[in-house]
C-alpha positions in Angstrom: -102.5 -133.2 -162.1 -102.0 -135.9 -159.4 -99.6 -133.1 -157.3 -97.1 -135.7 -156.8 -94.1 -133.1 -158.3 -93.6 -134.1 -161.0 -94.9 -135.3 -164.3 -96.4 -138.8 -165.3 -96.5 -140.4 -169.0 -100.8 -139.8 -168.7 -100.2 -136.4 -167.8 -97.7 -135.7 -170.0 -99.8 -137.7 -172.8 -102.8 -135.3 -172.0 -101.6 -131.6 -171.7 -99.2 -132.2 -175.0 -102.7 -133.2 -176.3 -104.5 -130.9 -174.9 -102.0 -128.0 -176.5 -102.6 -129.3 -180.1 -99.8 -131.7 -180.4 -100.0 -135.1 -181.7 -97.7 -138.2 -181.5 -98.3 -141.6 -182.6 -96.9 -143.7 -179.5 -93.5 -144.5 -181.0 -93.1 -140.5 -181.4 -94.5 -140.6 -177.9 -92.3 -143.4 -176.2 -88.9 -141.3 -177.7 -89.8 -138.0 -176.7 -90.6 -139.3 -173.1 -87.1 -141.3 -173.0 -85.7 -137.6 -173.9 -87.5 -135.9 -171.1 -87.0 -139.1 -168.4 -83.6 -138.6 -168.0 -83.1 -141.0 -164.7 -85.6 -143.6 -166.1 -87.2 -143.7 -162.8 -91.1 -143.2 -164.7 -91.8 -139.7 -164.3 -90.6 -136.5 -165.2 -88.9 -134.6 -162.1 -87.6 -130.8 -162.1 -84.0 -132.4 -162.5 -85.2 -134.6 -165.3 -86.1 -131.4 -167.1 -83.6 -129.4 -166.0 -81.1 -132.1 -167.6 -83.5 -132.9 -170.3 -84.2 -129.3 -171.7 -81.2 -127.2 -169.7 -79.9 -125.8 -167.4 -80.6 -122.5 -168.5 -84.3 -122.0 -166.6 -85.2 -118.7 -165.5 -85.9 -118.5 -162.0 -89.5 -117.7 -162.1 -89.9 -120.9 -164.2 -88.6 -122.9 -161.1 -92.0 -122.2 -159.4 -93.9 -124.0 -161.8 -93.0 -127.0 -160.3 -93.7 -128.4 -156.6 -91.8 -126.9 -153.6 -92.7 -128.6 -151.1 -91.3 -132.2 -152.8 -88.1 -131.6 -153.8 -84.8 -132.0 -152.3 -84.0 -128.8 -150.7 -83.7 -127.1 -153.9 -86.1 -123.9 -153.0 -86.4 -120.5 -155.3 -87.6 -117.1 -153.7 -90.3 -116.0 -155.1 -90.2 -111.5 -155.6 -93.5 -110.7 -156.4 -96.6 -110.0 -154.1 -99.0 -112.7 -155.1 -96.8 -116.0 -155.7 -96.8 -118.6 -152.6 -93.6 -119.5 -150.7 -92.5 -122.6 -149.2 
């Protein structure tokens, strides 16, 4: 939401809402110390990668920020997707 690349707790909090899924803030708080894997207060692509595997499909890659990351860039194939 705030295109900073990556994901805050707020943001988090709302699209997980906004899907249908509910969490008391305890359920919350654990799931986001899952998903936070450096502890730095947001959830980056590495934090996910590390959190949820390593096993992302290239295409997935571009749902996240290019132009904030650490040189870690994916091609893009198809005719409509934006590049770096």
């Amino acid at each position: 939401m705030g295109k900073t690349g990556s994901i805050e707790r707020e943001e988090l909090k709302y699209y997980l809402n906004h899907w249908g899924f509910r969490f008391n803030d305890e359920t919350f708080n654990d799931l986001w110390k899952i998903l936070d894997v450096d502890k730095d207060g947001h959830i980056s692509y590495e934090d996910f990668q590390n959190s949820v595997g390593k096993e992302i499909s290239p295409p997935e890659f571009l749902y996240f920020r290019q132009d904030n990351t650490k040189n870690l860039f994916a091609k893009c194939n198809f005719p409509l997707c934006w590049e770096q």
